[in-house]
DSSP file (Angstrom, degrees, kcal/mol; ACC not computed):
  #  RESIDUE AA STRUCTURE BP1 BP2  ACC     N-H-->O    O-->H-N    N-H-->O    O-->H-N    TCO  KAPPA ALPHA  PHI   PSI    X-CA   Y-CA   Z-CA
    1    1 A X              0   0    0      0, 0.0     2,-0.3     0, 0.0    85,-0.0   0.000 360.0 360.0 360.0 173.9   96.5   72.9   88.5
    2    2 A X        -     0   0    0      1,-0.1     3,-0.2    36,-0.0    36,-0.0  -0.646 360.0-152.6-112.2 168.8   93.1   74.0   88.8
    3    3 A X  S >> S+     0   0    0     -2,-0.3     4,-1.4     1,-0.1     3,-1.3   0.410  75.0  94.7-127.7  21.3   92.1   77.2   90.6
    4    4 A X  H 3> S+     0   0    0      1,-0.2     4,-1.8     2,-0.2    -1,-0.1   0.703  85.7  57.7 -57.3 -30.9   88.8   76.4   91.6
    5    5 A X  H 34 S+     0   0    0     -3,-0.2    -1,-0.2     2,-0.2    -2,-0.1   0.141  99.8  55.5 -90.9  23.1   90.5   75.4   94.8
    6    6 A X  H X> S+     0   0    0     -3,-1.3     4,-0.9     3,-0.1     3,-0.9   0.655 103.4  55.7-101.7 -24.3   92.0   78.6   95.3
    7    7 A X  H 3X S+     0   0    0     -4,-1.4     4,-2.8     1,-0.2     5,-0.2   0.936 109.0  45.8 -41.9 -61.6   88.6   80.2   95.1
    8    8 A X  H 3< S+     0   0    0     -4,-1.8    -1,-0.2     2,-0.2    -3,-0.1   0.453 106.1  59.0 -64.6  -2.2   87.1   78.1   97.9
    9    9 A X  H <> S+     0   0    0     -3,-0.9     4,-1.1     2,-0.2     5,-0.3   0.535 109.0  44.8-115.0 -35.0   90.2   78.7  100.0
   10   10 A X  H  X S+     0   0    0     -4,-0.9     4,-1.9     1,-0.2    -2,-0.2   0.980 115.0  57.1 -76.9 -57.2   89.3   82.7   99.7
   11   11 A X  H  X S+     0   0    0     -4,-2.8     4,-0.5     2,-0.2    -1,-0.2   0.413 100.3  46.3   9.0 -37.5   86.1   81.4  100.4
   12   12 A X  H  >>S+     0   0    0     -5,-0.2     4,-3.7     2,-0.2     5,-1.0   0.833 116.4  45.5 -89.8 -58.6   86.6   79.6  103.6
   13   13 A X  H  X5S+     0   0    0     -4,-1.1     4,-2.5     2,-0.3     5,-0.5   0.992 110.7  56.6 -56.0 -43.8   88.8   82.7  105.4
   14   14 A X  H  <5S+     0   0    0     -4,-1.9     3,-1.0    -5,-0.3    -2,-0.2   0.764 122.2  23.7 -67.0 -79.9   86.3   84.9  104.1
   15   15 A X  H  <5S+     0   0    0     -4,-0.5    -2,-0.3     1,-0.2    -1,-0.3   0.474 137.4  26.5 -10.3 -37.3   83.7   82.8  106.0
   16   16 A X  H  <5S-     0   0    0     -4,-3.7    -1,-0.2    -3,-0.2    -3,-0.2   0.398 113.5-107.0-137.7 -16.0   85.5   81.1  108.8
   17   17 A X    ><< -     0   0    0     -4,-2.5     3,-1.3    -5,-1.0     4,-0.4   0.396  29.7 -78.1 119.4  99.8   88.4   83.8  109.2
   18   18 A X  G >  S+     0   0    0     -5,-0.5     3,-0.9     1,-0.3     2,-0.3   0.800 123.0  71.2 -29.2 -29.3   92.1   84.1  108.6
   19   19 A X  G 3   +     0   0    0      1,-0.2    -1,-0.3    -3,-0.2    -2,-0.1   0.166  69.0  87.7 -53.4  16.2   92.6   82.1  111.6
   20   20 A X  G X  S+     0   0    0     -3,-1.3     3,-2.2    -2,-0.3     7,-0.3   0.743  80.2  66.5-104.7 -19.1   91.3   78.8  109.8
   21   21 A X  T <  S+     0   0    0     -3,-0.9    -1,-0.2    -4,-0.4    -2,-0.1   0.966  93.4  62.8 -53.2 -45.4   95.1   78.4  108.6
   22   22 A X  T 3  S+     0   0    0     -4,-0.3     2,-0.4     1,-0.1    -1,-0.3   0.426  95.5  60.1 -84.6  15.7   95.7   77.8  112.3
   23   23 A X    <>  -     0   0    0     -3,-2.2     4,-1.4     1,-0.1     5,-0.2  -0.951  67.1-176.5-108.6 112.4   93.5   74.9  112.2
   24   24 A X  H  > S+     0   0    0     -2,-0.4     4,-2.3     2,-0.2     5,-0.2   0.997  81.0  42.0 -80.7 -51.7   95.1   72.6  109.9
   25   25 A X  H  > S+     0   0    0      2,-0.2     4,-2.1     1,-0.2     3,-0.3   0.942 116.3  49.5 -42.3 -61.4   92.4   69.7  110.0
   26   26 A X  H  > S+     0   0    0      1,-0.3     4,-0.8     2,-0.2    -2,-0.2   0.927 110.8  51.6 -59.1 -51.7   89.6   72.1  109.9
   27   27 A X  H >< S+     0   0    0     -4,-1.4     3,-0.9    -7,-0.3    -1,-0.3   0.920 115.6  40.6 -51.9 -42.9   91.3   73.8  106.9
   28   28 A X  H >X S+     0   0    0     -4,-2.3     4,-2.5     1,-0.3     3,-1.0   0.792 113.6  52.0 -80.9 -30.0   91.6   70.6  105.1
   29   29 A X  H 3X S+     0   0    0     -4,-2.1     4,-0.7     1,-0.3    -1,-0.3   0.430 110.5  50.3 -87.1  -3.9   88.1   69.1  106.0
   30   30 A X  H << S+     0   0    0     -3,-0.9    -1,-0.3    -4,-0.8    -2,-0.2   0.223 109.6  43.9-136.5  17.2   86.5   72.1  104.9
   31   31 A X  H X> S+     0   0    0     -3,-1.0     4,-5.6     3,-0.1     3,-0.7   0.623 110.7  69.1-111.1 -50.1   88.4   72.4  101.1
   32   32 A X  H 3X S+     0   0    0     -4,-2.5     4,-1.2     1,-0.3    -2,-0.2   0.875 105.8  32.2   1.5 -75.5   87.4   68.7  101.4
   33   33 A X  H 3< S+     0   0    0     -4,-0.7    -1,-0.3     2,-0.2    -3,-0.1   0.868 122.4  47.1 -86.1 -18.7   83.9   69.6  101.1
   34   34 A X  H <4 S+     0   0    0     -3,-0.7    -2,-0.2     1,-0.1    -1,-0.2   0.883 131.1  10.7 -66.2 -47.7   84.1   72.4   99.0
   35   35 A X  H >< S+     0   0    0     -4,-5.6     3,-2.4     1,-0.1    -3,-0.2  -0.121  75.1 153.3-138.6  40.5   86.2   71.4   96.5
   36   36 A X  T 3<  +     0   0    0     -4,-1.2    -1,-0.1    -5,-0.4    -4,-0.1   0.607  68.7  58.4  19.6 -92.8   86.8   67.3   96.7
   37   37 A X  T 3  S+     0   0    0      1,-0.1     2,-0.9     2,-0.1     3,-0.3   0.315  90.0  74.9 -73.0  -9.8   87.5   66.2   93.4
   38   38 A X    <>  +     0   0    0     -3,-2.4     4,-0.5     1,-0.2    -1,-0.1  -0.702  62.6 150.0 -93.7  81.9   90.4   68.5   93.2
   39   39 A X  H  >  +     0   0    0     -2,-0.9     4,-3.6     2,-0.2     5,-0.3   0.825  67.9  51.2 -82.8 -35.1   92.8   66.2   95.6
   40   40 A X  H  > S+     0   0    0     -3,-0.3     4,-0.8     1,-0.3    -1,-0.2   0.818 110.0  48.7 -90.8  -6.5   95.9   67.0   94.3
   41   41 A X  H  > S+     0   0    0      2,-0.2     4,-1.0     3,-0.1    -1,-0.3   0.561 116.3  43.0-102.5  17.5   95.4   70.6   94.6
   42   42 A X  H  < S+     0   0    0     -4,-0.5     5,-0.2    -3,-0.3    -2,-0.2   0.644 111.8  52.7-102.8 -14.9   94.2   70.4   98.0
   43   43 A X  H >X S+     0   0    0     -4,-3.6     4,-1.5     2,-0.2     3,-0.6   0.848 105.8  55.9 -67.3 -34.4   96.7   68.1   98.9
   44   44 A X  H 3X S+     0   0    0     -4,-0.8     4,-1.5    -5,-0.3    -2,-0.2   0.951 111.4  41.1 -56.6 -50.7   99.1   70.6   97.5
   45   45 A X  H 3< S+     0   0    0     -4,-1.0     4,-0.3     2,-0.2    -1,-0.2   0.086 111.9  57.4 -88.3  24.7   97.8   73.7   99.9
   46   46 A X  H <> S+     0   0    0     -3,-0.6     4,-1.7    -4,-0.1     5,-0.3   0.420 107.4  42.5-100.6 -43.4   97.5   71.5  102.8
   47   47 A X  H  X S+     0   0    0     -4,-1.5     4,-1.0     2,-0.2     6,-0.2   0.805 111.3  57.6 -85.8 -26.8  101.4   70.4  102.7
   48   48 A X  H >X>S+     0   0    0     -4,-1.5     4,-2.0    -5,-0.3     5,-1.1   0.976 109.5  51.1 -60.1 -56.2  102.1   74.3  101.9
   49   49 A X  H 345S+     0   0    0     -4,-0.3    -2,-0.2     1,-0.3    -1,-0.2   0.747 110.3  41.6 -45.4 -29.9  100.1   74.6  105.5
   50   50 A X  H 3<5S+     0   0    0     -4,-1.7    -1,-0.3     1,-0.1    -3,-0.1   0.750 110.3  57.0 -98.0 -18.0  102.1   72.1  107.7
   51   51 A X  H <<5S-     0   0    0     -4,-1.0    -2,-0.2    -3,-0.8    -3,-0.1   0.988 117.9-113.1 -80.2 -42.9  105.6   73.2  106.3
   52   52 A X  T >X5 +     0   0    0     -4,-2.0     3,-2.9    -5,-0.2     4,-1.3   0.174  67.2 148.1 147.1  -8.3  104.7   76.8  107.5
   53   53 A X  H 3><S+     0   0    0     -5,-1.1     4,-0.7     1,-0.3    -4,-0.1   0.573  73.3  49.1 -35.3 -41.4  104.5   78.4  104.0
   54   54 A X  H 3> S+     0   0    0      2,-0.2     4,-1.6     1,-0.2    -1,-0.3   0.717 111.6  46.7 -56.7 -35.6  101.5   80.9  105.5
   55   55 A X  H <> S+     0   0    0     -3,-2.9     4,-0.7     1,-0.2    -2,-0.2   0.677 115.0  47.1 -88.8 -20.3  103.3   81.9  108.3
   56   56 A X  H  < S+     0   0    0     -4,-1.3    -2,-0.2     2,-0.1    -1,-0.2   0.738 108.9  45.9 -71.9 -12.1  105.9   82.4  106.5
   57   57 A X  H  X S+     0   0    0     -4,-0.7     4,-0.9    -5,-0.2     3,-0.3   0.684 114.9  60.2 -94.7 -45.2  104.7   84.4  103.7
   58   58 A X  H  < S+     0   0    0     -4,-1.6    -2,-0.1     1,-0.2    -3,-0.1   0.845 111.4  35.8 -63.7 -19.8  102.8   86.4  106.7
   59   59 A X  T  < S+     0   0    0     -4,-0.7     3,-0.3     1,-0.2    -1,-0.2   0.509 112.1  57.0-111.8   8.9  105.7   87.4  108.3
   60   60 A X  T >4  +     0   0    0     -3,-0.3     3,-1.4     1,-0.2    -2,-0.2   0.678  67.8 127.9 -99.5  -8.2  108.2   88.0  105.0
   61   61 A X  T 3<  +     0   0    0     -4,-0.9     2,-0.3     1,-0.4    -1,-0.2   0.557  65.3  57.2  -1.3 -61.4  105.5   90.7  103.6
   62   62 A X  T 3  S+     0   0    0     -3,-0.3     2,-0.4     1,-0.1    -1,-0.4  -0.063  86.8  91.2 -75.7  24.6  108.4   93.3  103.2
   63   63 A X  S <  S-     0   0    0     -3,-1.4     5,-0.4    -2,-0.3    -1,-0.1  -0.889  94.8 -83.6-153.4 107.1  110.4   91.5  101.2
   64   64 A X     >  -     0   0    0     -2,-0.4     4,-2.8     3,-0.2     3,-0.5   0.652  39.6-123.2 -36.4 138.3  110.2   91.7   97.2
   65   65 A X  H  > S+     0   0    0      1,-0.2     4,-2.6     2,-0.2    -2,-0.1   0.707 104.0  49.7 -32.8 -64.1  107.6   89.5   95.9
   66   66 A X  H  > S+     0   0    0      1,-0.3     4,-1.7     2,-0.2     5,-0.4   0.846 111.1  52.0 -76.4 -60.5  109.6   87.1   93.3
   67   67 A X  H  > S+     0   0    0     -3,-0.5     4,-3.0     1,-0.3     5,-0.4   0.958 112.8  44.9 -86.7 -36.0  112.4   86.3   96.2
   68   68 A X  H  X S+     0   0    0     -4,-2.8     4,-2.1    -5,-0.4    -1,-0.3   0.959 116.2  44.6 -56.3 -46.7  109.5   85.2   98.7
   69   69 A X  H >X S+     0   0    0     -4,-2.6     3,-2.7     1,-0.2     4,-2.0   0.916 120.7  45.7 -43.5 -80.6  107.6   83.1   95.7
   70   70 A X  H 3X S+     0   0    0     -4,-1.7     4,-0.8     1,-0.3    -1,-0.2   0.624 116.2  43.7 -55.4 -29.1  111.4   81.7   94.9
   71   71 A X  H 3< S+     0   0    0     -4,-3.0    -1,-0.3    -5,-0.4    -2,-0.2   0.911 116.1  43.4 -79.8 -32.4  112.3   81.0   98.4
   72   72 A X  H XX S+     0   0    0     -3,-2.7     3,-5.4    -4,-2.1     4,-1.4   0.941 112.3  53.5 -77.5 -38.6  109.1   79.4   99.5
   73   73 A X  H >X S+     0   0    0     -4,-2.0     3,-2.3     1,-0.3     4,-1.0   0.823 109.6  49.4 -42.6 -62.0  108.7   77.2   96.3
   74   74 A X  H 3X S+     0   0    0     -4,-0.8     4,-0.7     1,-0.4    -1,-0.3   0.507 105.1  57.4 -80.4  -2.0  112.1   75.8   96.8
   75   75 A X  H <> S+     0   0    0     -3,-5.4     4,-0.7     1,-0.1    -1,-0.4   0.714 112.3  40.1 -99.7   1.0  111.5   75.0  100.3
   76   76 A X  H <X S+     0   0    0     -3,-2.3     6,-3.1    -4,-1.4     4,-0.8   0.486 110.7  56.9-124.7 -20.5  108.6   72.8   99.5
   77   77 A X  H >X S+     0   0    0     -4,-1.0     4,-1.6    -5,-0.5     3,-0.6   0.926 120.6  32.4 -76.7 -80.8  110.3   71.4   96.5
   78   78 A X  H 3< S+     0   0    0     -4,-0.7    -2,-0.2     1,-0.2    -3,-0.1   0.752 122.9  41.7 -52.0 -26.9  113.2   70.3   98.9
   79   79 A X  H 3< S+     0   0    0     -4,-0.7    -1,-0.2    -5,-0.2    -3,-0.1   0.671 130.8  17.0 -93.4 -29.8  111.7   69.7  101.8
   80   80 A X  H << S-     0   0    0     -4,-0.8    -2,-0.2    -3,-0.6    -3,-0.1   0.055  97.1-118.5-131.0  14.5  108.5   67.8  101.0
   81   81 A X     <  +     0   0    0     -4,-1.6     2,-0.4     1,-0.1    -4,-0.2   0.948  53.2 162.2  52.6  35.1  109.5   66.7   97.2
   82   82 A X        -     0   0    0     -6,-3.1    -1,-0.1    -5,-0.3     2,-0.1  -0.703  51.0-104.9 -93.7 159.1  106.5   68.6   95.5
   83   83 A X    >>  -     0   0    0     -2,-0.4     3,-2.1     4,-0.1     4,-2.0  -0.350  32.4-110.2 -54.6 138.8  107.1   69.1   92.0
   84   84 A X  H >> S+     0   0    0      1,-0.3     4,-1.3     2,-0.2     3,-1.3   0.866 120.6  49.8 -51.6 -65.4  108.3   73.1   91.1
   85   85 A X  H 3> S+     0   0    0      1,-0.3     4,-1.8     2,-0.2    -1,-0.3   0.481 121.1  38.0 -48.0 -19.6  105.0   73.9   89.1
   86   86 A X  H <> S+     0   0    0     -3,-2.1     4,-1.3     2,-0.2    -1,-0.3   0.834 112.2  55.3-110.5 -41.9  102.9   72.4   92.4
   87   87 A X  H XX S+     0   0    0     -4,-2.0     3,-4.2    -3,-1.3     4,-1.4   0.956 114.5  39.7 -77.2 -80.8  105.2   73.7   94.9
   88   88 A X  H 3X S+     0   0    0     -4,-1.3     4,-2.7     1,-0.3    -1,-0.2   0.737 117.2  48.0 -41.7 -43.5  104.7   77.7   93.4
   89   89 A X  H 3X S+     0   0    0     -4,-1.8     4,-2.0    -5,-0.2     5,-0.3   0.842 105.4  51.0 -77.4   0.1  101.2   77.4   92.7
   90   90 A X  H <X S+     0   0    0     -3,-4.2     4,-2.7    -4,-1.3    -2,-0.2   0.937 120.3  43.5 -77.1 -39.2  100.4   76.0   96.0
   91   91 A X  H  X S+     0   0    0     -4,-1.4     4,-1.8     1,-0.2    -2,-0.2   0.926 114.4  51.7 -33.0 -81.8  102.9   79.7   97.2
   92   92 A X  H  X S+     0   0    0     -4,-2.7     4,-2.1     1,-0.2    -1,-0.2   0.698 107.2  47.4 -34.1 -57.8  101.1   81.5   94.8
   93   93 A X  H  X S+     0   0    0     -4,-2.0     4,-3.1     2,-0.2     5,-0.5   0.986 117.1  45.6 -58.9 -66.2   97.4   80.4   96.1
   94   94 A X  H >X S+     0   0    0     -4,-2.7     4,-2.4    -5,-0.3     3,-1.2   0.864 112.6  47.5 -23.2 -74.1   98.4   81.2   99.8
   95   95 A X  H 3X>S+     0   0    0     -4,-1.8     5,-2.1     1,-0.2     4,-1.4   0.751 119.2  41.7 -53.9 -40.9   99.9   84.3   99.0
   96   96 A X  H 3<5S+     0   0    0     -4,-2.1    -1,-0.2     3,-0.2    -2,-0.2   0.651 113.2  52.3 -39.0 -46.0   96.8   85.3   96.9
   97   97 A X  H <<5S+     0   0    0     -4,-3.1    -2,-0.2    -3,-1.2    -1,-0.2   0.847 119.2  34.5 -77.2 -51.9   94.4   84.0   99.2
   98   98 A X  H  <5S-     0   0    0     -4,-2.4    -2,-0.2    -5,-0.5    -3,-0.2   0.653 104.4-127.6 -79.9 -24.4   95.9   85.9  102.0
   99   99 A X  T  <5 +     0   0    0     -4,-1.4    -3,-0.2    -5,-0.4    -4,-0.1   0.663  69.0 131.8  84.2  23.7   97.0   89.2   99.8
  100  100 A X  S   <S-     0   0    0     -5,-2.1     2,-0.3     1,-0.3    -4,-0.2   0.980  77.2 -27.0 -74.4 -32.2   99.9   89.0  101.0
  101  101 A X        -     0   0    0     -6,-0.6     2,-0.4    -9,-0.2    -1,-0.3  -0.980  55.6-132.7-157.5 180.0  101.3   89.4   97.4
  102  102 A X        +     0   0    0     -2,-0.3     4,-0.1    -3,-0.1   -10,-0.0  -0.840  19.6 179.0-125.9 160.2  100.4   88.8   93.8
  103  103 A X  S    S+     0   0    0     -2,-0.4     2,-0.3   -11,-0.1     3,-0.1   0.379  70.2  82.3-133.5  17.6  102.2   87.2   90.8
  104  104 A X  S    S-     0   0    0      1,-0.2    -2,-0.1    42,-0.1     3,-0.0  -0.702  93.5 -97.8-109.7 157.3   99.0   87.9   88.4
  105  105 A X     >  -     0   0    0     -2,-0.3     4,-0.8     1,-0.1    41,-0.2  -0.020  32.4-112.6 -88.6-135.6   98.3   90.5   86.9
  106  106 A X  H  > S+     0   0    0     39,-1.2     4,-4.1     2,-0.2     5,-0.3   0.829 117.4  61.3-114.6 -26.9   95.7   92.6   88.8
  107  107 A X  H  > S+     0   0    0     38,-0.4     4,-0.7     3,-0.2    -1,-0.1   0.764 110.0  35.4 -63.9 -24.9   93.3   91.7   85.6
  108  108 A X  H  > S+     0   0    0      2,-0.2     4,-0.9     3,-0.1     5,-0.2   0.874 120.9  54.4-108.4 -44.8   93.2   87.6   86.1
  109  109 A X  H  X S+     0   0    0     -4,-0.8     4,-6.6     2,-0.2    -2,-0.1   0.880 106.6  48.5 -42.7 -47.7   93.3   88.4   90.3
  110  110 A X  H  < S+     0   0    0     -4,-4.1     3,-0.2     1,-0.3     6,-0.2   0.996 120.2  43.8 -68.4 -55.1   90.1   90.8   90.2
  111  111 A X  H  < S+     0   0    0     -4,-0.7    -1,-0.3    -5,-0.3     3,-0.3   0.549 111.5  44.5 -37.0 -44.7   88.8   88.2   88.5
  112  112 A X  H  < S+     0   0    0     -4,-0.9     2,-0.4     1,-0.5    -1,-0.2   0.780 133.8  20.0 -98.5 -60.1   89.9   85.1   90.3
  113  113 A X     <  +     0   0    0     -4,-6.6    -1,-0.5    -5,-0.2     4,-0.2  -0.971  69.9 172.9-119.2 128.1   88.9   86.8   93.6
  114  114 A X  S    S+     0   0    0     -2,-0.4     3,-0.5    -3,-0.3     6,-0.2   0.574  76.8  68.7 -47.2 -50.0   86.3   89.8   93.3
  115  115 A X  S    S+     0   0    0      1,-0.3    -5,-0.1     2,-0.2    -4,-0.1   0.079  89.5  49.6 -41.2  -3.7   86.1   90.0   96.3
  116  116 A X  S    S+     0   0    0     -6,-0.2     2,-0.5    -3,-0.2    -1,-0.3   0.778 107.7  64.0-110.4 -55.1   89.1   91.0   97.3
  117  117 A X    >   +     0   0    0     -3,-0.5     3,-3.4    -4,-0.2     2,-0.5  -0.347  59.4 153.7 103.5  -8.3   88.7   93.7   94.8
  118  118 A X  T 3  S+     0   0    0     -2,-0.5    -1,-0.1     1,-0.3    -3,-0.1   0.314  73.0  34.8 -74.9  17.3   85.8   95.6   96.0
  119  119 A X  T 3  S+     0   0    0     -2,-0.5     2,-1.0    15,-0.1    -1,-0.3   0.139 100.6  94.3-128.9 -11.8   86.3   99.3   94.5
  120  120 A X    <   +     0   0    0     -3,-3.4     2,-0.7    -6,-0.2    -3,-0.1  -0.641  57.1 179.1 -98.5 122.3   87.7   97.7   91.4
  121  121 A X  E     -A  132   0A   0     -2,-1.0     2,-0.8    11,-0.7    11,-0.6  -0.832  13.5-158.8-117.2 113.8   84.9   97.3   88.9
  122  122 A X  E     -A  131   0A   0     -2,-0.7     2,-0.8     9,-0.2     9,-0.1  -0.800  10.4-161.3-111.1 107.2   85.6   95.7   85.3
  123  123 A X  E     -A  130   0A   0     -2,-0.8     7,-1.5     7,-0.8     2,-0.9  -0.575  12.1-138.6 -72.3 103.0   82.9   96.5   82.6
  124  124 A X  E     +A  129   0A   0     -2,-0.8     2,-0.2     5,-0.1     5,-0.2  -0.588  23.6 177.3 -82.6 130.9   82.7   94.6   79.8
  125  125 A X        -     0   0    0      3,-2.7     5,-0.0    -2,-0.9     0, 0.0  -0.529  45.2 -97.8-109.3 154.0   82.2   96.5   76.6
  126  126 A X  S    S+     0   0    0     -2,-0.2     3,-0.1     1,-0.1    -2,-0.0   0.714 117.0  16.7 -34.4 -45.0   82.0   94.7   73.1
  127  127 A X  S    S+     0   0    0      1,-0.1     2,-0.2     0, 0.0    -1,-0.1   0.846 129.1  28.6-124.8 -54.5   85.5   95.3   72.0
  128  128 A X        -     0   0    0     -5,-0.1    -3,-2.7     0, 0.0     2,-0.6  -0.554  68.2-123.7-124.5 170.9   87.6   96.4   75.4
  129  129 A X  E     -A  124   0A   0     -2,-0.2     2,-0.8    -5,-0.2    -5,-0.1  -0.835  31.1-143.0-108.1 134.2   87.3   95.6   79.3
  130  130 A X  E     -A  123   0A   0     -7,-1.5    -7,-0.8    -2,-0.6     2,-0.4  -0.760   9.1-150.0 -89.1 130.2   87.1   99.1   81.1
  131  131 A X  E     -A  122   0A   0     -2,-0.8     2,-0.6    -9,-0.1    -9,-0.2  -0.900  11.0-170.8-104.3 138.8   89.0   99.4   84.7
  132  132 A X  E     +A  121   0A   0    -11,-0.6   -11,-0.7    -2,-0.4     4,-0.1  -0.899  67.5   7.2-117.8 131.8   87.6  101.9   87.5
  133  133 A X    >>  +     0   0    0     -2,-0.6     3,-2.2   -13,-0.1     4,-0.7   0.723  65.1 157.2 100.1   0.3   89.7  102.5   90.5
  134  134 A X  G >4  +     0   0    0      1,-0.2     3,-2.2     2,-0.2     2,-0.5   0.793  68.3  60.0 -45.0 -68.5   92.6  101.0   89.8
  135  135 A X  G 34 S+     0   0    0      1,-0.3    -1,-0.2     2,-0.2    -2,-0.1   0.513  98.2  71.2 -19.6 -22.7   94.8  103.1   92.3
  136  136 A X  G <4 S+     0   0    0     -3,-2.2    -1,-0.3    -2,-0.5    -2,-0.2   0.499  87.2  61.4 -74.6 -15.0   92.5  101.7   95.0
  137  137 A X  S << S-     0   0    0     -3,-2.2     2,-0.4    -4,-0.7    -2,-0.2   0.941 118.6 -34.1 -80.5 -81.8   93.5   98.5   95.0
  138  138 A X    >   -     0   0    0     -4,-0.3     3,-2.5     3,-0.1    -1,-0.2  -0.907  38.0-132.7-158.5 121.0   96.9   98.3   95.9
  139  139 A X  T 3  S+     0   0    0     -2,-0.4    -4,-0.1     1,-0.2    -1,-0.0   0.549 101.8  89.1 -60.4   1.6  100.3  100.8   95.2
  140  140 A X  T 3  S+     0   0    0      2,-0.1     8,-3.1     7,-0.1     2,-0.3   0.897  80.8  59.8 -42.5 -57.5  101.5   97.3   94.3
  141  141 A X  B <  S-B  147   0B   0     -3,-2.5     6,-0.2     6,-0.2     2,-0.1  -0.435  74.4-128.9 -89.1 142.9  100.2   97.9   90.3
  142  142 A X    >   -     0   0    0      4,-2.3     3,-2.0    -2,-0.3    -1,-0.1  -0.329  40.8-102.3 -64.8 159.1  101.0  100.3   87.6
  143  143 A X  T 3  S+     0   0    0      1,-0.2    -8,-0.1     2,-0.2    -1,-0.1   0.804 122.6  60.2 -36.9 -46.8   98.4  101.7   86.2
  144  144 A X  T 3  S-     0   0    0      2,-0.0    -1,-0.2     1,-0.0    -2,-0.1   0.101 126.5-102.4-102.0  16.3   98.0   99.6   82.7
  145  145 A X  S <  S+     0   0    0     -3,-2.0   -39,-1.2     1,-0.3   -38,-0.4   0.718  78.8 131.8  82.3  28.3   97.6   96.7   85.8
  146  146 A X        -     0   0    0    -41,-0.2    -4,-2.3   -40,-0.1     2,-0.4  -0.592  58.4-106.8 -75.1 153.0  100.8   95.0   86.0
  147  147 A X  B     -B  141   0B   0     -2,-0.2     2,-0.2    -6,-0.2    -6,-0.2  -0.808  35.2-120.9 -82.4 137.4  102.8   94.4   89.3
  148  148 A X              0   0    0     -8,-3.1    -7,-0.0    -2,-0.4    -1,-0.0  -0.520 360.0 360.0 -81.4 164.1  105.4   96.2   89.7
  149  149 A X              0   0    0     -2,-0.2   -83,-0.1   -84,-0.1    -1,-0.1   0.579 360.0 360.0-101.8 360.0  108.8   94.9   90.2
């Protein structure tokens, strides 16, 4: 899957609001124009949106990362027949999108959204990437930028 449409989906909320979930049409019409040619992964976060996957994922917060991923994927695998790999990243994008958790590490996230990110700043040097701030981000990560488990 591609993750260009998880960009434009951080994109939109940042623009239009965390409420744009609670327009389902609007939500769809507007990855639609952002991001088109990616159908099957906007079809993918659009069928996470009508089974509930956001509102759940908003309201399970407290409850370790890997069983929420593993519970919603499998409800969208049974329930609407997406494939596992489709089901999790469309989980994964939500949860990402929203911050509700991460399953990256913090180096491919800041990356992936920056914006999310805005006291963590990654220099590139020749040989290594420098982090500043990590501890600002989230009590989520170790230090050397993993999640913890």
């Amino acid at each position: 899957m591609n993750d260009l449409p998880r960009e434009k989906l951080h994109e939109i909320i940042i623009q239009y609001g965390r409420s744009i979930y609670d327009d389902l049409k609007l939500c769809e019409a507007l990855l639609r124009d952002f991001c088109g040619q990616y159908r099957k992964e906007i079809s993918v976060l659009v069928t996470a949106l009508k089974q509930g996957i956001v509102n759940e994922l908003l309201r399970s917060s407290n409850l370790p990362q890997e069983v929420i991923l593993t519970k919603l994927t499998k409800k969208l695998e049974s329930d609407v027949g997406l494939a596992a790999d489709a089901a999790r990243w469309a989980v994964e994008s939500w949860a990402l999108v929203l911050g509700v958790t991460f399953s990256c590490q913090v180096n491919q996230v800041a990356r992936l959204f920056p914006s999310l990110f805005p006291c963590f700043l990654i220099k590139q040097q020749p040989n290594f990437t420098f982090f500043l701030s990590l501890s600002c981000i989230n009590p989520c990560f170790h230090p050397d930028g993993q999640v913890k488990k």
